[in-house]
N, C-alpha and C positions, 0 to 999 in steps of 0.2 A: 504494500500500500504506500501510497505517495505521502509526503510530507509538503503542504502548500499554505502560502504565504498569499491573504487575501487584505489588499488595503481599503480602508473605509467598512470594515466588516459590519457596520451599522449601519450601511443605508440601505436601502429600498432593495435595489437588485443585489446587492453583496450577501445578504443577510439569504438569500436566494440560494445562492452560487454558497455560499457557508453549509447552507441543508445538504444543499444535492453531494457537495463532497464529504461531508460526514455521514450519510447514508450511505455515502458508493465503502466507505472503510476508512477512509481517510483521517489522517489528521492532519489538522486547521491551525494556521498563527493569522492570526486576524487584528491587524493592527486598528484604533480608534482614539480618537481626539481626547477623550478624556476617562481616564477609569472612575473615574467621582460619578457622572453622570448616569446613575442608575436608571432612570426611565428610558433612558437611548439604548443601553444593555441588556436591560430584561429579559426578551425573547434570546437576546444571544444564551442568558444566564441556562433561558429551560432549556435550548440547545443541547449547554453545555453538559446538562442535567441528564439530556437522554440519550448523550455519548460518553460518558464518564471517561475524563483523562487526555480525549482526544481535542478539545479545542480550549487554546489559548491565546488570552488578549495580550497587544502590548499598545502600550502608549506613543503613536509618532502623530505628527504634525506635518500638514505639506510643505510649509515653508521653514520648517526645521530640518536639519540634517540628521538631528538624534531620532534615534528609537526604531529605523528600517533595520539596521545592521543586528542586532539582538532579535527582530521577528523573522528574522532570515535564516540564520543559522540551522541548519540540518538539512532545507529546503531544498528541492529538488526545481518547483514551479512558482513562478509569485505571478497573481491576477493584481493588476492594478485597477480597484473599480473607482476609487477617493478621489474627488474631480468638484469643485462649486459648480452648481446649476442655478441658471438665475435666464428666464425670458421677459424682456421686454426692457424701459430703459434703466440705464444705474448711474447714480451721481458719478462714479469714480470705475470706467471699466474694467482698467490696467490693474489697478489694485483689488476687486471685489472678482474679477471673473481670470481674466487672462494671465495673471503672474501668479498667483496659486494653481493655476492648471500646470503651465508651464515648468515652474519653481518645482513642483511639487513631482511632477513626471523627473525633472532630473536628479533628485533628492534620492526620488526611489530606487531610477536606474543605475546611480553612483551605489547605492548600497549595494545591486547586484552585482554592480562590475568587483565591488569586495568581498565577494561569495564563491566561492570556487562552487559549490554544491547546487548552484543555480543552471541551472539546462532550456528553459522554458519560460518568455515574458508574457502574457497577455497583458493588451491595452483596451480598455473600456473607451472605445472613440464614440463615434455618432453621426448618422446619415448628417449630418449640419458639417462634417470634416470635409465633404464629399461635392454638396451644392449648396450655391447662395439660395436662388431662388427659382421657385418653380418653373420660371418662364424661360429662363439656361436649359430647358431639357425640352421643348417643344418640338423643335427640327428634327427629334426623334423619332423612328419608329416604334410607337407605344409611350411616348413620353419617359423611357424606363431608364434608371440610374441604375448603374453598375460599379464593381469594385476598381474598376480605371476612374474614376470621376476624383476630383480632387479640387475643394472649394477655394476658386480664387479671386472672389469679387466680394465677401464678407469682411468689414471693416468695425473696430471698435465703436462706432459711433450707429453701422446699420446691423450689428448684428455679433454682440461682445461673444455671447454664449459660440455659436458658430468659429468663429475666430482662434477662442482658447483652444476649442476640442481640434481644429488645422493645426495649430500651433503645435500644440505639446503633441499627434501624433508626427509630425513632422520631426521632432527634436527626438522620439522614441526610435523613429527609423533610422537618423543618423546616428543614433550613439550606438544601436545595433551592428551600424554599417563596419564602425571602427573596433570590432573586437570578431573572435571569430567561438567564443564557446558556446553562448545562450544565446539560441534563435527567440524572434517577432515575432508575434500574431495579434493584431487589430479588429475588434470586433464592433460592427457599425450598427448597431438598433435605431429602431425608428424612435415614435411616442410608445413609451413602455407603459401598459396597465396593466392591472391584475391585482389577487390580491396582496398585502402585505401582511411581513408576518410580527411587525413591529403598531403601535397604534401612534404610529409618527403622524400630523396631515400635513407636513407641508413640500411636501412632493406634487409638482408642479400636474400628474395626473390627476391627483385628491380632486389637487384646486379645480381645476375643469370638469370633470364627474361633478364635483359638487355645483357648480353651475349650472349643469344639465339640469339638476335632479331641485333644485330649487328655483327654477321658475327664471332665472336671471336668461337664457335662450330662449322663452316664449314665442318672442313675437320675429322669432327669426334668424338664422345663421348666416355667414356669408358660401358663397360656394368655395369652398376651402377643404383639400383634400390633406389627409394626413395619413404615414404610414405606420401604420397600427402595429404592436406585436406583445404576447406575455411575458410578462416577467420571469414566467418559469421556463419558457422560451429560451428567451435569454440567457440566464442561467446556465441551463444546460447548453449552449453554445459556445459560454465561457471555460466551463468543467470539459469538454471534447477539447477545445481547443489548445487546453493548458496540457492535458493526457493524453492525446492523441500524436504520435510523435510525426502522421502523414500531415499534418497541419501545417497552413503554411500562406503566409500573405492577410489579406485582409478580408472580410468577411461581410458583407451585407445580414442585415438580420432583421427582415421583416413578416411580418403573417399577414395584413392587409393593408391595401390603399382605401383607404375610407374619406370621403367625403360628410362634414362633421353634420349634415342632415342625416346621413346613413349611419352613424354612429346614432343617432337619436333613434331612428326607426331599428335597431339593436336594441336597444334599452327597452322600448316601447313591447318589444315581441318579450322581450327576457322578465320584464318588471311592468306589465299592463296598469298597476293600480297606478301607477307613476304620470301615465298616458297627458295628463291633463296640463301637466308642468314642462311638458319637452316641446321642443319646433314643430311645426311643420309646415314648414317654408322656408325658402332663401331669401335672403336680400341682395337685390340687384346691387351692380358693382358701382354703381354711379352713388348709389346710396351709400354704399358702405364706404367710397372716396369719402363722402362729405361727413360723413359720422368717425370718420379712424380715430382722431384723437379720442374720441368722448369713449371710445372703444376698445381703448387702450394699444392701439394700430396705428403706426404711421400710414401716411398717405403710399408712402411710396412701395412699404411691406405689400397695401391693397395691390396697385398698380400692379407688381409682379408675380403675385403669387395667389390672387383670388382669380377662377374662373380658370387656372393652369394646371391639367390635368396632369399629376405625378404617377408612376407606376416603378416598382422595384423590381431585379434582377436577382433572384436571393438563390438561385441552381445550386450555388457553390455550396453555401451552407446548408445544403439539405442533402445532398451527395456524400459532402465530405467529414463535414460536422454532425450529422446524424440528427437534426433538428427535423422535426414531426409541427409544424405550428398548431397550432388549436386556433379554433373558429372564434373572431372578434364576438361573438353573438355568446359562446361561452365564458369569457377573459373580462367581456365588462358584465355577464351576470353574477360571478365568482364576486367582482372588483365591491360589485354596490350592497354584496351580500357581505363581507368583509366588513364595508364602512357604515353598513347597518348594526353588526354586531359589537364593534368598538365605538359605538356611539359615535360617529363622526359624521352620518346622515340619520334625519329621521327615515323613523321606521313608517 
């Protein structure tokens, strides 16, 4: 059984990717921001409970260099999932989004280069590494994004989040380049849902489920496609990737393009009592031009990317990575049953 080294072991998908590998035999060094913080640990804690022995916390920091080198030692694999998420504007990009991505990716990979027992890196990237905006992929056959795609028109001021995740995968594959022990592998998700196994809400999915499901999309969406996929998806994409020693390059990781009415008429089929409080309509784009700010949307986000049909190429990871998606229709019934049970929506 492997010995793997999981960063951010407390977020959303990490905490994921921590199951699937202490289920498969595994044991886990799962590094987190802070050991004090018991309610971000909890679910790690019953984890830990129903693996006796096998998963251990350590304390590191993105923008510290301590505490990778100590979660590393014996490691065979380190998944890097620990990354700030943040859409839409921020006072301070370079500080809140970009140089924790960044800082944090070569923090990690400096500890590996100090690991001789290190064979294997995953990087937790994101379809946002890959394309700016919807409207870059039109002249396509199928509008479809592929693992050649590489985001070069995202800039800190139109799109910080996008940016970091180019950034620090860019700075992963270079510092791969320069050594020749531990190979790369890049794994791109779309919009991750599903449920969690933490009662965190401020995962940027929560927040939009929870929109749906209280009434704030009533009177309308815009025609805005998104490419969907589970977290346990996910996951197991990470766990193949890290153990699979045929692995290799970078990965697309989606289970649907959903256009965010079609996400509602999901909800609708999965949660009917719900029916009342979801869309059913779009709003034209000329409308939704003139509403972006009040919408929380630049103008210029509408301009490209509402009415711009996206599609994904994901062959590779379901070939090589052994990933099975589960139907959007399942992932957000699972998600809102989840946020019903931890009080996080009404029931």
């Amino acid at each position: 059984m492997a010995r793997v080294v999981v960063t951010g072991a407390a977020g959303y998908l990490a905490s994921w990717v921590v199951k699937l590998l202490l289920e498969q035999g595994h044991t886990v060094h799962g590094t987190v921001r802070s050991l004090k913080d018991g309610r971000k640990l909890a679910h790690l804690q019953r984890l830990s409970a129903t693996h006796p022995g096998r998963l251990a916390l350590f304390e590191a920091d993105l923008l510290g260099a301590q505490g990778f080198d100590a979660a590393m030692q014996g490691c065979s694999a380190v998944l890097h999932t620990a990354s700030p998420y943040r859409l839409g504007a921020s006072a301070d990009p370079e500080r809140e989004l970009i140089a924790p991505a960044v800082v944090g990716t070569r923090h990690v990979l400096e500890a590996v280069n100090r690991t001789a027992s290190v064979q294997r890196v995953v990087v937790t990237s994101s379809i946002a590494a890959m394309f700016g905006d919807s409207d870059e992929l039109q002249a396509r056959p199928g509008q479809a994004l592929n693992e050649t795609d590489v985001n070069r028109t995202s800039t800190a001021q139109s799109n910080a989040y996008a940016l970091s995740k180019t950034r620090s995968e860019a700075l992963a594959w270079d510092m791969q380049a320069r050594q020749q022990r531990w190979s790369l592998v890049s794994v791109h998700p779309g919009a991750i849902f599903g449920p969690s196994l933490s009662q965190r809400d401020d995962a940027t999915s929560v927040q939009l489920l929870r929109q749906f499901l209280d009434g704030s999309f009533r009177q309308g969406v815009p025609r805005l496609w998104l490419g969907t996929v589970d977290v346990r998806d996910v996951a197991q994409a990470h766990v193949s990737a890290a153990l699979q020693p045929t692995a290799t390059g970078r990965y697309l990781v989606v289970g649907e393009s959903l256009r965010l009415l079609e996400i509602a008429e999901r909800l609708r089929r999965s949660h009917p009592a719900r029916s009342a409080k979801l869309p059913t309509k779009e709003v034209p784009k000329w409308l939704m031009w003139l509403i972006a700010p009040l919408a929380g949307m630049t103008r210029s986000y509408v301009r490209h990317n509402v009415e711009h049909p996206l599609q994904f190429d994901t062959a590779r990871s379901q070939a090589e990575l052994g990933v099975t998606y589960r139907p959007a229709l399942v992932t957000l019934h699972d998600h809102v049953q989840q946020l019903v049970a931890d009080g996080l929506a009404p029931a």
